[in-house]
N, C-alpha and C positions, 0 to 999 in steps of 0.2 A: 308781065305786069304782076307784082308782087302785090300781096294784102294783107293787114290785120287784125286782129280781134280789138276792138275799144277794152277799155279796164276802165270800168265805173266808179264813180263817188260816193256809193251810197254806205255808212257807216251807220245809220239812224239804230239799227235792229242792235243796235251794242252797246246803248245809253244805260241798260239794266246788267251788263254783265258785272261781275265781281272788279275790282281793282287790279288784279295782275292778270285780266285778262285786254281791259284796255292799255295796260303798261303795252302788253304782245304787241296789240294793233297797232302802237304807235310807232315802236319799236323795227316792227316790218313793213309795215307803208299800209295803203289803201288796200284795201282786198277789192277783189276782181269781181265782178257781179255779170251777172247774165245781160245781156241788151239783145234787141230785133236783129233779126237778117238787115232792114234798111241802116239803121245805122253802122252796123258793118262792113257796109258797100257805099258809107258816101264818104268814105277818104281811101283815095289807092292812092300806092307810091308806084309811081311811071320811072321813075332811076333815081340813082343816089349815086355819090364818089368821094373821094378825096383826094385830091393830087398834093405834090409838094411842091412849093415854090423857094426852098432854102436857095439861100441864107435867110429868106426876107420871113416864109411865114407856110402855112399849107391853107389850101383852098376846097373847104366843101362844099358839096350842091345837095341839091336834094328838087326835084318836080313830083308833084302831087296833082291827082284832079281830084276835086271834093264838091261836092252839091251842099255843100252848108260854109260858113269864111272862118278860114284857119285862124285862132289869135295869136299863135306864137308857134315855132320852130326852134327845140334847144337843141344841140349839139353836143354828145357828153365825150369825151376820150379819156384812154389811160394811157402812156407813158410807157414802156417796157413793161417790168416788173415796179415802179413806182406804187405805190400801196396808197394814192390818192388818185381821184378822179379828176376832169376838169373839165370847165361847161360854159357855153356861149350860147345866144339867138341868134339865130338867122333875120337877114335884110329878105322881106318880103315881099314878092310882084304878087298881085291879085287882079292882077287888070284884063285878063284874058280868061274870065273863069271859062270852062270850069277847072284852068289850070292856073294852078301854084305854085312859082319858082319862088328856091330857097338860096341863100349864100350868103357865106361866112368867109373870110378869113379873118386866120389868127396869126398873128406875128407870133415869128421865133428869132428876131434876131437882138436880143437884151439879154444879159445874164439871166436874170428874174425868166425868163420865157424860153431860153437854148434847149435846142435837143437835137441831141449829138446824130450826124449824117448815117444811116445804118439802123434807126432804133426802129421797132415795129408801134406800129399806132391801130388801137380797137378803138370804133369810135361805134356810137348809135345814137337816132334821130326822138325826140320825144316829140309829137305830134298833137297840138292841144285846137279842140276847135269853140265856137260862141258858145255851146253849150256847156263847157267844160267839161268835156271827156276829152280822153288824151290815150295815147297807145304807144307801145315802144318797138322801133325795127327792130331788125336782129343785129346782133352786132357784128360788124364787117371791120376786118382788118389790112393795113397797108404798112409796107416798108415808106418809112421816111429817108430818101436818098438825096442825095444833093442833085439839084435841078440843072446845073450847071452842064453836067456832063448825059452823055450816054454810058450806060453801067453794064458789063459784061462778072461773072462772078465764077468762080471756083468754089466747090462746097466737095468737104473732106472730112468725113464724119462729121464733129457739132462745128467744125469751122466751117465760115462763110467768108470767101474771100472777095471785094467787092474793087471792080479796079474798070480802068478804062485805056485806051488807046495799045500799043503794041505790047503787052508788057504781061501777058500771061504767064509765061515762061517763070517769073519774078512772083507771079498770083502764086503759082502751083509750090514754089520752093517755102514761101512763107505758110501756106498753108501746112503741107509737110511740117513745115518749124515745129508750128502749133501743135498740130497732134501729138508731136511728139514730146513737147514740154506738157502738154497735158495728159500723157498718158503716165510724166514724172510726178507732178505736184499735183493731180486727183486723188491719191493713194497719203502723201504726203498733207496736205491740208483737208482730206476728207469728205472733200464739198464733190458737191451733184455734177457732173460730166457731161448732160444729155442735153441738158437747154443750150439750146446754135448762141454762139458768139459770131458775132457778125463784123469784120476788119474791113472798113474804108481806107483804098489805098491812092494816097495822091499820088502825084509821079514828083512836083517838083514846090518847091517854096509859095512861089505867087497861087498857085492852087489851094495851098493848103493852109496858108494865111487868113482865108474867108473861111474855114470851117472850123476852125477851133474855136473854141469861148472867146468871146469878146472881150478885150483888154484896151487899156490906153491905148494913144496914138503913138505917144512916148514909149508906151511899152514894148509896141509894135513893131517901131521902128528899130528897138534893139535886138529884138528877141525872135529866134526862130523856134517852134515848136515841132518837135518829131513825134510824138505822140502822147493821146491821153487816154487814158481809160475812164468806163464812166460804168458802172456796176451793175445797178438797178437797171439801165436795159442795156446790161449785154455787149457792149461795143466798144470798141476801139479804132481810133482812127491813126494812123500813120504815115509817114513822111516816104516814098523810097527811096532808098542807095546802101549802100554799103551799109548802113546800122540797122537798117529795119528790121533784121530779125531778134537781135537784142531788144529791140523796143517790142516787136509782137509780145516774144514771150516773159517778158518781164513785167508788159503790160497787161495780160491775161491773167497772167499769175495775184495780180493784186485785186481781178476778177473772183479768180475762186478763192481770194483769202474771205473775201467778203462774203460770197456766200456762204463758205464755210462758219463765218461769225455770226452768220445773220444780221437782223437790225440792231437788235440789242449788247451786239459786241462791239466794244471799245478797244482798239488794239493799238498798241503803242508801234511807235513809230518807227523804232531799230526792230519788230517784230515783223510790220508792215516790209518795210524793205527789204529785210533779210529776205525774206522769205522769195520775196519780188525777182532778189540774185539769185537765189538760190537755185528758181526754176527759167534763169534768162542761159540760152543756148549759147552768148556770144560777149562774154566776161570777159572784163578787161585788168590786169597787175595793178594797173592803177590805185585801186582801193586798197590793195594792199601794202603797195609802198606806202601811202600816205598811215593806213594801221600802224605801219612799222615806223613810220617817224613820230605817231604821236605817244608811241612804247616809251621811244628811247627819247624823246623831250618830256616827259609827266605829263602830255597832254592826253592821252584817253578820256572819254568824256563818260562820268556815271550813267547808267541805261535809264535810273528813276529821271537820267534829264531830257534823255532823247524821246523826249514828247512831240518834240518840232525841231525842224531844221536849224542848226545853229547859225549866225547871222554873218559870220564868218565866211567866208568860200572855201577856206582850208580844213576848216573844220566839218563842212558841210562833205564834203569827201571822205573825213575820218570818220563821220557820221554813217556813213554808206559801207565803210571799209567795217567799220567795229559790227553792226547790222548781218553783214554777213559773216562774219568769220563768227557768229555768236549763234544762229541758226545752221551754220554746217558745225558747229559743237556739238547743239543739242540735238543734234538728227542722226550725227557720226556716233555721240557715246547713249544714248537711249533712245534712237531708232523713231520711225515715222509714223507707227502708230500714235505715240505718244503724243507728236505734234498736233496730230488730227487731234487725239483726245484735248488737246489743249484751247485748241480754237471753239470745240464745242462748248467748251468748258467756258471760255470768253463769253461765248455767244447768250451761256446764262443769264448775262448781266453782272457778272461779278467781279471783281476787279484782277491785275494783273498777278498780285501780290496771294490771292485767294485758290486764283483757280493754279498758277505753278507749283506750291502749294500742296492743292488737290490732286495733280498728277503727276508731278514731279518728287515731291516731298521735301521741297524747302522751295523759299521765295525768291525774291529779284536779287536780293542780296548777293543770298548764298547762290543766284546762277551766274551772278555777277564774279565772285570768285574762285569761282571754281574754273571759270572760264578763263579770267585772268594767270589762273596758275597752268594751263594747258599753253599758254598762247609765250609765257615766262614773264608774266609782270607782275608789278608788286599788287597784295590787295588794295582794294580801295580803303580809305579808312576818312569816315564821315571828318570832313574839316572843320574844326573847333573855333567858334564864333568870337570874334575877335572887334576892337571898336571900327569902326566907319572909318572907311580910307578917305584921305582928302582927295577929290575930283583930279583931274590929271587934268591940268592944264594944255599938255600935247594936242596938236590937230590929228585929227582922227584923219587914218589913209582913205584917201581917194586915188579911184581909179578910173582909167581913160581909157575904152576899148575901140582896139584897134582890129585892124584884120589883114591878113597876107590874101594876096589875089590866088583863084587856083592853080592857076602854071606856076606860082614862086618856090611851090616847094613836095613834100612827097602827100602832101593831103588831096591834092586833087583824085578826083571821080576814078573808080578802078572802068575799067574797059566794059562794055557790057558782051551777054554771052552771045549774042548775034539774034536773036529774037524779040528780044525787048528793050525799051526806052533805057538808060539809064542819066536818069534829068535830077535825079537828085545832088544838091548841092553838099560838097567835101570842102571845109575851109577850115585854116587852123586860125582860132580867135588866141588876141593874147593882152594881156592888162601891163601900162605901166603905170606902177604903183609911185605914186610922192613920196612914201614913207613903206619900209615893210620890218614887220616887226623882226628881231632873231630871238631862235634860231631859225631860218628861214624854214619852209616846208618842202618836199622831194622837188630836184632841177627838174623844170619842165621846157627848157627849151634844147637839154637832149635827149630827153625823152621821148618828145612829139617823132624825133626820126628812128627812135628807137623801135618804137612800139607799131610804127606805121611799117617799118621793113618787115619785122615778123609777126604783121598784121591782126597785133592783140587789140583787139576793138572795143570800146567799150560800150555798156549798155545803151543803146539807145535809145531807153523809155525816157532815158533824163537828159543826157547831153551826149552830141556827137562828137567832139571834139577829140584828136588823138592822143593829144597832149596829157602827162597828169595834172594835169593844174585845177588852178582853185575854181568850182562851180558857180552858183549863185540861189538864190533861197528860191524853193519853190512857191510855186502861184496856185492858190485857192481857186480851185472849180468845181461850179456846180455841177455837182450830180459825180464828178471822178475821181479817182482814189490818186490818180498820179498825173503828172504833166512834164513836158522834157522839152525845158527851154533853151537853145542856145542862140548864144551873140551872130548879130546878123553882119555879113559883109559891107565892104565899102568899096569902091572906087583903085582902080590900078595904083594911080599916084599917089593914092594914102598910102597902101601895099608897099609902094619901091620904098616911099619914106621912112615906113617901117624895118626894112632891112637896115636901116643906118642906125635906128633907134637900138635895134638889139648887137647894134656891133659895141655900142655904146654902153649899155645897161651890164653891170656887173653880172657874173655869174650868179643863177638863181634868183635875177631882180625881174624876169621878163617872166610872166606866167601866162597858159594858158588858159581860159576856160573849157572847164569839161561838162560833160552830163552831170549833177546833183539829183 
């Protein structure tokens, strides 16, 4: 049976102090005051808890006996590392003094309220009775896990691999990943290495459907998620099969960019991703083909635009391609300190233009061309404003996603190692476009077989897909720096149908979807 001290009301004796001394008191809360032994002893906590009930919400308790009637029961928690608090009352039974049961649940299952399966939860009780004294437990912490399953975990130095059913074997190699992407891009982005990252690992789609941010039904239906990262506490959640480890470490990495920027950096989004490839163990040509076609079509895209994903799927890959071939620039020709200094340097609050700059010695421009001449393309050269085009009257391409079944072709599930599940789903997605624009973007439907025989895979933090084809724009979540959607499967006889459609569809008319 646990006890504690009451914290009193009484401020009277402060009515005469000076003006910045009642700012203090207000400032820091109530001051503590002496009370009796009796009042001491007429509130004990007999147990407290907090279980999880995700997806839907977690559930606290709290039993008290008290010799005086409790008026309220608040419940406060934090969030990982979230730099706010948050706080509810307890539904109170008083019917059996001189015990007091308390209970609360909170819903997590609305954007506004998510928190990601894996986050640690501090929570403590504030305990107010008729007289108004009030006292605070100590604060007890819980892992928020998904309810659903029973959780078995791997931990490897700050990694925490959290997984279920036969698939250790799969826990242990991803773990390994981590470490060892972390023991790359700690030194490289400068951020703290010690606080546990904590990886939820589903095994297969319909799992891992219910843990990710909630989205449309619509969206739902098309979209598979491999994983997201979510900063503030620590966690990443992932899909297994064949890409998980592209997604571990590529989704970790945009963990410690963050910390390394703190709250107050703002990092642009070809810096964000670069950096993402840069420390992903399991890269795929793809971003590069597609670098290399938008060289030699004038489409490279200026870095002042890659603030967000372009709206494009083709370009959203060139977006990724340019991202990193621009951080293994500035890492290959002035080294990894530098990086780190830069992100500190972000973390200031200053802007992109100030701090490269401050550590570099010239801005976006000048890293803009200087890179452009490493890579052989022309400089950029600011486009001279010119009258208002007339509207193009063209229908804008729409696309129709399709998908090949996994026996149709070489994307199906690789074999697993004889110890663990391998339930993750391999499927090659592919669009046929009404209209595509030329010059067309790199063939991706001889690619897909290309790239899958000498098994260049690509990052899995964004999309699975073998193919290089065209991505799709990334999804806003709360609380994550990154998310990796891809096109969900259909049905066999859509799949055969499909083989007729690409016997049909010209060279380079048939794209795939990949990671973005």
């Amino acid at each position: 049976m646990l006890e504690y001290p009451f914290r009193g009301g009484n401020t009277a004796g402060l009515i005469g102090l000076a003006a910045v001394a009642v700012a203090f008191v207000i400032a820091v809360g109530t001051m503590a005051t002496p009370v009796s032994a009796q009042s001491k002893e007429s509130v004990r906590v007999v147990s407290s808890s907090a279980t999880s009930e995700f997806p839907e919400g977690m559930r606290f308790k709290l039993e008290l006996e008290s010799d005086v009637r409790i008026d309220d029961v608040r419940v406060t928690f934090e969030i990982g590392a979230r730099r706010t608090t948050q706080y509810a009352y307890m539904d109170l039974d008083q019917t059996t003094k001189p015990l007091v049961s308390g209970e609360l649940f909170q819903r997590t299952n609305t954007n506004d309220r998510y928190i990601p399966p894996g986050a640690m939860i501090t929570y403590w009780f504030e305990i107010t009775d008729e007289n108004g004294d009030s006292f605070l437990t100590d604060p007890e912490t819980f892992r928020f896990e998904d309810a659903r399953f029973e959780w078995d975990e791997v931990t490897l130095g700050a990694i925490t691999i959290l997984y279920h059913g036969p698939v250790r074997v799969r826990a242990e190699r991803l773990a390994e990943a981590a470490v060892e992407s972390l023991g790359i891009m700690g030194p490289v982005t400068g951020a703290e290495t010690e606080t546990q990252i904590v990886m939820t690992l589903y095994n297969n789609n319909a799992e891992m459907i219910e843990a990710v941010v909630a989205r449309s039904l619509a969206t739902s239906r098309e979209l598979i998620t491999e994983g997201q990262a979510f900063d503030s506490e620590s966690v990443v959640i992932v899909l297994a099969g064949r890409s998980d480890i592209g997604t571990v470490t590529h989704e970790m990495t945009h963990i410690l960019t963050a910390r390394a920027a703190g709250s107050r950096g703002s990092i642009p989004l070809w810096l964000n991703e670069g950096l993402a490839e840069y420390g992903n163990l399991d890269q795929t040509v793809s971003y590069q083909r597609f670098l290399e076609w938008a060289e030699g079509t004038d489409r490279l895209i200026p870095l002042k635009s890659l603030l967000s994903f372009p709206g494009d799927p083709n370009m959203t890959l060139v977006a990724y391609g340019q991202g990193r071939s621009v951080v293994d620039y500035m890492i290959g020709e002035f080294g990894e300190e530098k990086m780190a200094r830069l992100l500190a340097t972000l973390g200031t609050g200053i802007g992109i233009d100030a701090s490269l700059q401050a550590v570099y010695g010239f801005e976006l421009e000048g890293l803009e061309n200087r890179w452009r001449d490493v890579i052989g393309a022309e400089p950029y050269i600011e486009p001279t404003p010119g009258p208002t085009p007339t509207p193009n009257a063209e229908p804008t391409p729409a696309y129709k996603l399709l998908t090949l079944p996994p026996e149709s072709g070489p994307a199906s599930p690789e074999p697993g190692d004889g110890s663990d599940s391998d339930t993750g789903e391999a499927i090659v997605k592919v669009l046929e476009p009404t209209e595509i624009p030329e010059p067309t973007a790199p063939d991706a439907a001889a690619g897909a077989v290309e790239e899958e025989s000498s098994r260049d895979r690509p990052d899995q933090s964004e999309q699975s897909d073998q193919s290089d084809t065209p991505g799709r724009p990334e999804q806003d979540m709360p609380g994550g720096t990154c998310s990796a959607p891809v096109v969900g499967s259909v049905d066999g006889t859509a799949g055969a149908w499909l083989l007729v459609v690409v016997g049909l569809v010209a060279s380079g008319r048939v794209r795939g979807w990949r990671r973005r």
